[in-house]
C-alpha positions as CSV (number, residue, x, y, z in Angstrom):
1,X,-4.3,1.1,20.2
2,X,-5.5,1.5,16.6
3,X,-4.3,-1.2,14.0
4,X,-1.9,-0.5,11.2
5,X,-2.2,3.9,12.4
6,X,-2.2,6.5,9.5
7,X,-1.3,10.0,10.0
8,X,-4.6,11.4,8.7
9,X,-6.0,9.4,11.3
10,X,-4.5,10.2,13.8
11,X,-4.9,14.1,13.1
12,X,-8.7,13.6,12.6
13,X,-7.8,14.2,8.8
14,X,-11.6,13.4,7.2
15,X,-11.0,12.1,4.0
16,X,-10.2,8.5,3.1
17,X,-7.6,7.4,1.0
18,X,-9.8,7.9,-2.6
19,X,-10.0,11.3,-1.9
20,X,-6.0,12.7,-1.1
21,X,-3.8,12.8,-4.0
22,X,-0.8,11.2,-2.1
23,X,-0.6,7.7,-0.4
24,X,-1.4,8.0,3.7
25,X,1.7,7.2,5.2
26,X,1.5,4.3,8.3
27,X,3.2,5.0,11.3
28,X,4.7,1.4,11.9
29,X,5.3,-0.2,8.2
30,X,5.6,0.7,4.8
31,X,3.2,0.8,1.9
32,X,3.6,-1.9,-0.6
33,X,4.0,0.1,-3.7
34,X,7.0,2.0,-5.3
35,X,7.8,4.9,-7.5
36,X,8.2,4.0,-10.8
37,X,10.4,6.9,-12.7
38,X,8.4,5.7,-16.1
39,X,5.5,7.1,-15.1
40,X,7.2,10.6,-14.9
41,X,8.4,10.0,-18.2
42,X,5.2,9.1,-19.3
43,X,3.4,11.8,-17.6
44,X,1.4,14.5,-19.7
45,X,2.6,17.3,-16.9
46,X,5.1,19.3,-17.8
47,X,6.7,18.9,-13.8
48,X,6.8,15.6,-14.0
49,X,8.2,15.1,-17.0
50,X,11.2,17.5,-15.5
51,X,11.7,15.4,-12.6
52,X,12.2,12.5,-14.4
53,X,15.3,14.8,-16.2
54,X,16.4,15.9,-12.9
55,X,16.4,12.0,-11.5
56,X,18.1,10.9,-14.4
57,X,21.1,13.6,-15.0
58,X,21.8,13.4,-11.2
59,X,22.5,9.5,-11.7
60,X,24.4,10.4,-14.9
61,X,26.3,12.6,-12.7
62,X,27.8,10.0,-10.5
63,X,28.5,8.4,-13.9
64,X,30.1,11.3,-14.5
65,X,32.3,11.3,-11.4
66,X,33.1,7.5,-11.0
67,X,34.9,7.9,-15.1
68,X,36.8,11.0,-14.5
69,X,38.0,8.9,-11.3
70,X,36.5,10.2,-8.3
71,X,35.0,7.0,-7.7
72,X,35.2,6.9,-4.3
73,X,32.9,10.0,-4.0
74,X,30.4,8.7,-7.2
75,X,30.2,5.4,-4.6
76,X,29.6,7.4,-1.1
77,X,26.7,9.2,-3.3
78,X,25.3,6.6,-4.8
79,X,25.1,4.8,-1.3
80,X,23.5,7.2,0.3
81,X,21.0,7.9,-2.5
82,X,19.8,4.2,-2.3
83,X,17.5,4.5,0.7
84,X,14.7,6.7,1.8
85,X,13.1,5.7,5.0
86,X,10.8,9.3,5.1
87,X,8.6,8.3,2.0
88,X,7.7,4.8,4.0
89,X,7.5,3.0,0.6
90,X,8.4,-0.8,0.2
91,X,7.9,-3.9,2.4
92,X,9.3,-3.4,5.6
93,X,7.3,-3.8,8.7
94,X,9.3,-1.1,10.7
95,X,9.7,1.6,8.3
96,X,13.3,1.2,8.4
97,X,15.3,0.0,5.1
98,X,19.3,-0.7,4.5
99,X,21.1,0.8,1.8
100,X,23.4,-0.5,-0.5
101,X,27.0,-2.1,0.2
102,X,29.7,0.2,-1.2
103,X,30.5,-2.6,-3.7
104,X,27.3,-2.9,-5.4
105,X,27.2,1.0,-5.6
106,X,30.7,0.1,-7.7
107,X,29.1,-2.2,-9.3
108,X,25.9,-0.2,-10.9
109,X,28.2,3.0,-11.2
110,X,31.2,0.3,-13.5
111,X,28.4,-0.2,-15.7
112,X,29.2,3.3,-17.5
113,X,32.6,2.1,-18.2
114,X,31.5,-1.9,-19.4
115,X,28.7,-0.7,-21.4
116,X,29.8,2.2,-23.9
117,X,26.5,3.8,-24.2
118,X,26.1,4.5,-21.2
119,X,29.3,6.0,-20.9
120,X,29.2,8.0,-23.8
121,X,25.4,9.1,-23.5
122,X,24.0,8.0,-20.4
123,X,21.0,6.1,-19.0
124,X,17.4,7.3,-20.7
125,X,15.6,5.6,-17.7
126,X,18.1,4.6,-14.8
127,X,16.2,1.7,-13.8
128,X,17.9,-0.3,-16.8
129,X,21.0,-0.8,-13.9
130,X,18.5,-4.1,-13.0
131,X,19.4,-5.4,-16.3
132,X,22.6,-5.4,-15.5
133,X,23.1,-5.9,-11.7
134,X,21.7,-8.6,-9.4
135,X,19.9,-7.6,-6.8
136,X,18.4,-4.6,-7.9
137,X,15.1,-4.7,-7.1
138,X,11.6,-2.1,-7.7
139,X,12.8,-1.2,-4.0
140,X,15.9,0.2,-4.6
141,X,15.0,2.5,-7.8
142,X,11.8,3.6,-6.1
143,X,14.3,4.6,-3.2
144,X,16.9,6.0,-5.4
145,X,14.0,7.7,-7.5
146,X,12.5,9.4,-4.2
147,X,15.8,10.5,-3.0
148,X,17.1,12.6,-6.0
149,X,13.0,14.0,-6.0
150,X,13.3,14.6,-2.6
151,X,13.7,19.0,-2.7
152,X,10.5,18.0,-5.0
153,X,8.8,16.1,-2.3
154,X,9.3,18.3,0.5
155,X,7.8,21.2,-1.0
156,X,4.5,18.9,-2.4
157,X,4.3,17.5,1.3
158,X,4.4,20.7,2.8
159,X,1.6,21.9,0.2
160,X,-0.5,18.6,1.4
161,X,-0.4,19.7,5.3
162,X,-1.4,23.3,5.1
163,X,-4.1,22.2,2.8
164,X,-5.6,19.7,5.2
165,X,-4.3,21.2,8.3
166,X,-1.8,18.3,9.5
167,X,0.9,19.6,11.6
168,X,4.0,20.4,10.8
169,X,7.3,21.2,12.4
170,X,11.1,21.8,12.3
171,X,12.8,19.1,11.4
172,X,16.0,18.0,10.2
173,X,16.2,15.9,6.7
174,X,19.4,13.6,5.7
175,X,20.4,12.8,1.7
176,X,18.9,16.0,0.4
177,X,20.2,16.2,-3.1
178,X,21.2,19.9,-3.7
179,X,21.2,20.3,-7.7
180,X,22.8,23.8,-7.9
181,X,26.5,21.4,-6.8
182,X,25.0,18.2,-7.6
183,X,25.8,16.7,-4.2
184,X,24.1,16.1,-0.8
185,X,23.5,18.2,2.1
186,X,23.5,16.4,5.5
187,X,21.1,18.1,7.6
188,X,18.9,19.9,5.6
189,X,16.2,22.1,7.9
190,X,13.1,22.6,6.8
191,X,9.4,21.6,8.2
192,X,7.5,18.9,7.9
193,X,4.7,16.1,9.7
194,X,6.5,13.7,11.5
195,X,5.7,10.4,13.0
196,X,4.4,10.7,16.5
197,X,5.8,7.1,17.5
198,X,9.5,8.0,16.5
199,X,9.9,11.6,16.3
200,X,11.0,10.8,12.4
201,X,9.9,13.1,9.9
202,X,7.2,12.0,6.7
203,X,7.4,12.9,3.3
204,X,4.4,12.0,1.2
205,X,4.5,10.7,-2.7
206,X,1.5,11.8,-5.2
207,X,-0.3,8.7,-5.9
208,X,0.1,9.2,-9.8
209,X,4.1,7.8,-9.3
210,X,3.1,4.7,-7.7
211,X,3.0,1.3,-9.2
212,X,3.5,-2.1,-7.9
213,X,6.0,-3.3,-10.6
214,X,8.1,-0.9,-12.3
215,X,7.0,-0.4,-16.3
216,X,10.4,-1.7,-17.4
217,X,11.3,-4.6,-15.1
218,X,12.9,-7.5,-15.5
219,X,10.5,-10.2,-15.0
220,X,8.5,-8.6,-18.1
221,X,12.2,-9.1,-19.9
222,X,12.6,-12.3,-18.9
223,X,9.3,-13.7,-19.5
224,X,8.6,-11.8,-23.0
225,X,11.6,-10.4,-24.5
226,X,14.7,-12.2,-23.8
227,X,16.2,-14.1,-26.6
228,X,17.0,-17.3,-24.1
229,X,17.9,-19.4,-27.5
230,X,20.8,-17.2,-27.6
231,X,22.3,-17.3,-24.2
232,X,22.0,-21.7,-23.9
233,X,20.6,-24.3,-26.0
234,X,18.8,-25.7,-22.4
235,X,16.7,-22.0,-21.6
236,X,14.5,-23.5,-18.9
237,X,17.6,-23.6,-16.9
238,X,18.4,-20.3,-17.3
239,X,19.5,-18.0,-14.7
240,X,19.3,-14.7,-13.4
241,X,23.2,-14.5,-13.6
242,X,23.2,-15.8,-17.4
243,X,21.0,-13.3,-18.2
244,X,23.0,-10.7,-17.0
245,X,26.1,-11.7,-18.2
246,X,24.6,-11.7,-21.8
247,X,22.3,-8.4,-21.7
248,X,25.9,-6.3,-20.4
249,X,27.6,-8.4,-23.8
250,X,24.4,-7.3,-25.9
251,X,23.3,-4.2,-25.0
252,X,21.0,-3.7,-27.9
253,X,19.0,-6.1,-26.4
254,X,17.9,-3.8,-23.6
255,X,18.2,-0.8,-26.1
256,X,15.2,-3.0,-27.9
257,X,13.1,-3.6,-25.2
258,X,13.1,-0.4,-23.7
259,X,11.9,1.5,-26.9
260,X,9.2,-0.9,-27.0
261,X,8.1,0.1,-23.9
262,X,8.5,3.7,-24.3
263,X,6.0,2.7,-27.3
264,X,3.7,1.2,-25.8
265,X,3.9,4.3,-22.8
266,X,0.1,4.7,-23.1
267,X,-0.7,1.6,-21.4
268,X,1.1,2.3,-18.5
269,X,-0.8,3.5,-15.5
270,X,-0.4,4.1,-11.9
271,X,-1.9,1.7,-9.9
272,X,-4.4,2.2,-6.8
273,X,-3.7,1.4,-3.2
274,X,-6.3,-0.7,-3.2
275,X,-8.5,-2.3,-5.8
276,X,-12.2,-3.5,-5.9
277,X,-13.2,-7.0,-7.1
278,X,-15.2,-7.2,-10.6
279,X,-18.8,-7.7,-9.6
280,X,-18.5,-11.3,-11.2
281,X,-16.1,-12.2,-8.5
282,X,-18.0,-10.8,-5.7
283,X,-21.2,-12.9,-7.0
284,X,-18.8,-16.3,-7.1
285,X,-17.5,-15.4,-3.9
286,X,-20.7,-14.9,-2.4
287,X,-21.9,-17.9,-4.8
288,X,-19.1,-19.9,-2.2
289,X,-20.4,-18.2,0.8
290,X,-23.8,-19.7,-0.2
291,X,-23.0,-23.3,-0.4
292,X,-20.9,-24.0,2.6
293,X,-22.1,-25.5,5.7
294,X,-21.0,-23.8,8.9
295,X,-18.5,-25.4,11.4
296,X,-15.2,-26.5,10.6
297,X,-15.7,-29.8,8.9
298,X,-13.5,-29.6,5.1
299,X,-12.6,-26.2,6.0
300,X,-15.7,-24.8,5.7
301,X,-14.9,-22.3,8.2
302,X,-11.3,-20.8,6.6
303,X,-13.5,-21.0,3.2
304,X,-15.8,-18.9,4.7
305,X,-13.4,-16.5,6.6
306,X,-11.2,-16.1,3.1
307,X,-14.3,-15.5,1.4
308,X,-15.8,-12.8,3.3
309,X,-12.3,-11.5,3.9
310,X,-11.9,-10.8,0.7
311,X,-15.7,-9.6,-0.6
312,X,-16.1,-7.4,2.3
313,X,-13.5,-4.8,1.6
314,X,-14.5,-4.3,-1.9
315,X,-17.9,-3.9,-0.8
316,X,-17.7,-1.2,1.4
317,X,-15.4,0.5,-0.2
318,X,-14.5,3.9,-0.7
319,X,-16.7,4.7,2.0
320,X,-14.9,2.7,4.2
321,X,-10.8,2.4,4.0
322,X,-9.9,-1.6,4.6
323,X,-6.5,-1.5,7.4
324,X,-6.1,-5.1,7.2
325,X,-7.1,-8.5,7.9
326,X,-5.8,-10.4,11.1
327,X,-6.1,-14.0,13.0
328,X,-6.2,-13.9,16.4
329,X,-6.5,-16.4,19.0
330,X,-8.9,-16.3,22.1
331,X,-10.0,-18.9,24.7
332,X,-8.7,-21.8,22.4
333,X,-10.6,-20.6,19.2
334,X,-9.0,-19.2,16.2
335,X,-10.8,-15.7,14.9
336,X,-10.6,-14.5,11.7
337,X,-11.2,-10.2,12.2
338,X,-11.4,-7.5,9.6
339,X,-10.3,-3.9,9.9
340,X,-11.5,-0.9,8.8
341,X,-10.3,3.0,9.5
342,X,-13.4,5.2,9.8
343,X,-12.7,8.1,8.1
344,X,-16.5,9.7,8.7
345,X,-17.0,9.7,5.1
346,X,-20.4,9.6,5.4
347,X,-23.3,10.8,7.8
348,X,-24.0,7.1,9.0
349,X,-19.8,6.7,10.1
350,X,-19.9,10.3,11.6
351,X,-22.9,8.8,13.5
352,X,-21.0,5.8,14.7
353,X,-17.5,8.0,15.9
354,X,-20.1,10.6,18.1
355,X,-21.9,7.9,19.7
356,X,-19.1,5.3,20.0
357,X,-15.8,6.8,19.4
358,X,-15.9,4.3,16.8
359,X,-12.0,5.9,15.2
360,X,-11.7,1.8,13.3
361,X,-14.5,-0.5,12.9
362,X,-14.0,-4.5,13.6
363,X,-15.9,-7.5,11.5
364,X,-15.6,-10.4,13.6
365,X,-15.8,-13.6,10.7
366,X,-18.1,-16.7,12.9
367,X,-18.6,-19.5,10.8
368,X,-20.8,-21.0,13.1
369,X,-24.4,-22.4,13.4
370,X,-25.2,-20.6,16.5
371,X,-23.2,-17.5,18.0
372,X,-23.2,-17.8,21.5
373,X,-22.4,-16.5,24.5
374,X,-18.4,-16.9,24.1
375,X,-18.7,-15.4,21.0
376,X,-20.3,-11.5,22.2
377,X,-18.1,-11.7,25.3
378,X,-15.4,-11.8,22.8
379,X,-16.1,-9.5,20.4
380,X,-16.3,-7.1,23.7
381,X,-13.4,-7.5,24.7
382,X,-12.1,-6.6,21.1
383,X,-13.9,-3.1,22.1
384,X,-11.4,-1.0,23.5
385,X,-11.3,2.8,24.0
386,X,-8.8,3.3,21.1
387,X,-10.7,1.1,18.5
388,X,-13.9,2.6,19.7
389,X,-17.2,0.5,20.9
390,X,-19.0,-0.9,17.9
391,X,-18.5,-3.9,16.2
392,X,-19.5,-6.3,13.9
393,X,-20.2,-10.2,13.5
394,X,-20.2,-11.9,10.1
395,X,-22.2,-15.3,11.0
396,X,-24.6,-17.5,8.9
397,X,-28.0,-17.2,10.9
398,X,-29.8,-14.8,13.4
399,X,-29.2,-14.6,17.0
400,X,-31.1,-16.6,19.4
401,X,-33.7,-14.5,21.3
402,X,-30.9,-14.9,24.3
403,X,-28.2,-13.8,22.0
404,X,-29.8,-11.0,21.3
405,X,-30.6,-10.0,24.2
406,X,-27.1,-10.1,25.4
407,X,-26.1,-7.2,22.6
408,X,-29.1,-5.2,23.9
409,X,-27.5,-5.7,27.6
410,X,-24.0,-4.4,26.5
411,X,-26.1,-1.7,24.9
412,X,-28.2,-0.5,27.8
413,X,-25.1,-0.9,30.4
414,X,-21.6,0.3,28.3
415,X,-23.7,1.7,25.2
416,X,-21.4,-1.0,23.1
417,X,-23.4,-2.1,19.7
418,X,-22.8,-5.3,18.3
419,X,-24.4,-5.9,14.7
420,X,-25.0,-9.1,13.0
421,X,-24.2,-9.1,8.9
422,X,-25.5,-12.5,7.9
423,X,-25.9,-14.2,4.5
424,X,-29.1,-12.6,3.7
425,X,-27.4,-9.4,4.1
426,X,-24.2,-9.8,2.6
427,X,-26.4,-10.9,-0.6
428,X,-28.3,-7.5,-0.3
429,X,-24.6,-5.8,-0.3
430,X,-23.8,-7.9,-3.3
431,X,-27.0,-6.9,-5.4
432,X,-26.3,-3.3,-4.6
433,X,-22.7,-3.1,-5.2
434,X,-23.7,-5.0,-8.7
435,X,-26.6,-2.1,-9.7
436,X,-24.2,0.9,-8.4
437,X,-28.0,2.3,-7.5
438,X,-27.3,2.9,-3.8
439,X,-24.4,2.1,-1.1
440,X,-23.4,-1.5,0.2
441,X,-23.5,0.4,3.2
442,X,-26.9,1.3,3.5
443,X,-27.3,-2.5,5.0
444,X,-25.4,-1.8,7.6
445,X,-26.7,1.3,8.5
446,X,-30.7,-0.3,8.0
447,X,-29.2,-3.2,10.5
448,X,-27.9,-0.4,13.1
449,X,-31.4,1.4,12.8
450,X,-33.3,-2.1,13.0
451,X,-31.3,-2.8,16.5
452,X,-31.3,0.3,18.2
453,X,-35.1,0.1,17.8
454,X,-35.1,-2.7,19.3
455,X,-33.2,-0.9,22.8
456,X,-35.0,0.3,25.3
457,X,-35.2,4.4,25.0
């Protein structure tokens, strides 16, 4: 079974996630980042800049409809605006999210009849409610956001598939916001890839929308902007609900901030799914690597795990797309494993998926003087017919000639190729991620060529 499955995986999609120009939706948990509307705002395309105006009037209409007192139909919207499971965007490790209670949706919506400028004019950005209401969180307006954009979505998901060739099929979508009567259709039929696990259908998000922190949030608020003096003469024991109270009494406070960050628009910028360490950090952390002993004595061997753990990734990538990093326990050890998806982005990973269905590829992190027998029987077993049968062991020093051996005997009898990566190589990695010359790869591949020399033809 393949760790943390993506759908271009799982439809031999060849590209890795540097490449596509949405986020790769997982089949069993979200991705931790979120829709910020600013970005549309901020956008220099003319679409997104219209999406932002259709999110925005479409919350102004509930506004709308909760003053002119159909508020129990502004709330029922609003509800069922607040989630949307299809994107797969957030936190949760099943894919599935709650909405909001029907009193919070009150709540948000009374805030165009407390506040008068929003009842006379509306919101600019909608994601001011967090202002305003506890318990709105980057979550919720990334949901809300993704819900209203959803006709949007559909169509640039569709695009996607028939571009790349993912399947697609007939499926029926709840919450799609119809703008022509400014309300919601409940089964809206249309096609689109769907999650093989769960039957449930997938809509993608451009990567361009997608921060981890909204632009305008309310830590930045907090920690920068709000005049605390003014709401107690003790502001380190100021609350969330204090602030509140005082920013619905004070609006121009909020009006304040949020033209200074409509000012300041050029400094925001989407962020990736997945960052590199600066090369000065991946020389310290290799620096660390360096000077610990191996075993376990001060913690040399979590040091060293964390370490690789978290110079690896950087390293290898974009050729490689880092799935995640997980502990598992075998025959009374602790093991510290790395996981990559192989998305054949290069000839040398192509290579490794023909010979040994190699679909994800598995660093095993040994902070051990010797690895011995124990430790190749267990990085076998770790090499199943879903994960594919090549693997890799992170240790401090060469094998022993019997060692050795033993990976040329799983070679010869199950063609299953274990590699070694030890400190001498990991420093090669490091000089070559640091003169952008050639591919931290290329170590890997040299030790693959160096130890199928070594098996008998």
């Amino acid at each position: 079974m393949l760790i943390s499955p993506r759908l271009t995986d799982f439809h031999g999609v060849l590209k890795t996630q540097s490449e596509l120009s949405f986020a790769i939706p997982h089949f069993q948990e979200d991705i931790p980042l979120y829709v910020d509307p600013f970005l549309l705002w901020a956008s220099p395309s003319q679409q997104d800049q219209l999406s932002h105006t259709g999110i925005v009037n479409a919350f102004n209409h509930l506004g709308y409809l909760y003053q002119k007192g159909e508020t129990e139909l502004a709330v029922d919207m609003l509800v069922r605006a607040s989630e949307c499971e299809e994107v797969g965007l957030g936190t949760s490790a099943t894919r599935k999210g709650k909405r909001i209670g029907r009193g919070k949706a009150d709540e948000i919506l009374g805030l165009f009849r407390k506040i008068p400028q929003y009842g006379k004019s509306g919101f600019q950005h909608f994601e001011e409610i967090q202002f305003f209401i506890d318990g709105i969180s980057k979550d919720r307006i990334s949901d809300i956001a993704c819900t209203f954009l959803k006709s949007f979505l559909i169509d640039f998901t569709i695009g996607q598939c028939i571009e790349l060739g993912i399947p697609i099929a007939n499926t029926l979508i709840n919450d799609f916001y119809n703008y022509r009567t400014n309300s919601f259709e409940d089964r809206h039929a249309t096609n689109l890839p769907f999650n093989p696990e769960t039957g449930t259908p997938l809509i993608f998000v451009p990567k361009r929308w997608l921060r981890f922190t909204p632009w305008i949030n309310y830590d930045d608020y907090f920690k920068s902007y709000c005049p605390l003096d003014e709401i107690s003469h003790e502001p380190e024991n100021i609350g969330r609900v204090e602030v509140l109270n005082y920013n619905r009494d004070n609006y121009g406070v909020i009006e304040k901030y949020v033209k200074e960050k409509e000012r300041t628009f050029s400094d925001c910028h989407n962020d990736p799914l997945f960052s590199q360490i600066p090369i000065v950090s991946a020389k310290r952390k290799f620096q660390l690597i360096q000077n610990l002993k191996s075993g376990k004595d001060d913690n040399a061997d979590r040091d060293y795990e964390n370490a690789v753990c978290e110079l690896l990734p950087s390293l290898l990538y974009p050729q490689l797309d880092f799935a995640q990093a997980q502990s598992r326990t075998e025959s009374g050890s602790q093991i510290r494993d790395l996981i990559f998806y192989n998305n054949r982005s290069h000839p040398f990973l192509d290579e490794l998926l023909q010979l040994y269905d190699a679909r994800q590829i598995v660093f095993e992190i040994k902070n051990v003087a010797e690895i011995s027998r124990d430790h190749i029987n267990q990085i076998n077993r770790y090499m199943t017919d879903s994960l594919g049968k090549f693997g890799v062991l992170v240790t401090r020093n060469r094998l022993t000639k019997a060692r050795k051996q033993s990976t040329i005997d799983l070679w010869s009898g199950q063609r299953r190729c274990v590699l070694t990566l030890l400190d001498e190589d990991l420093a090669k990695m490091v000089a070559l991620f640091e003169g952008k010359q050639r591919l931290p790869l290329d170590v890997l591949k040299a030790k693959y060529v160096e130890f199928v020399r070594a098996c008998p033809s």
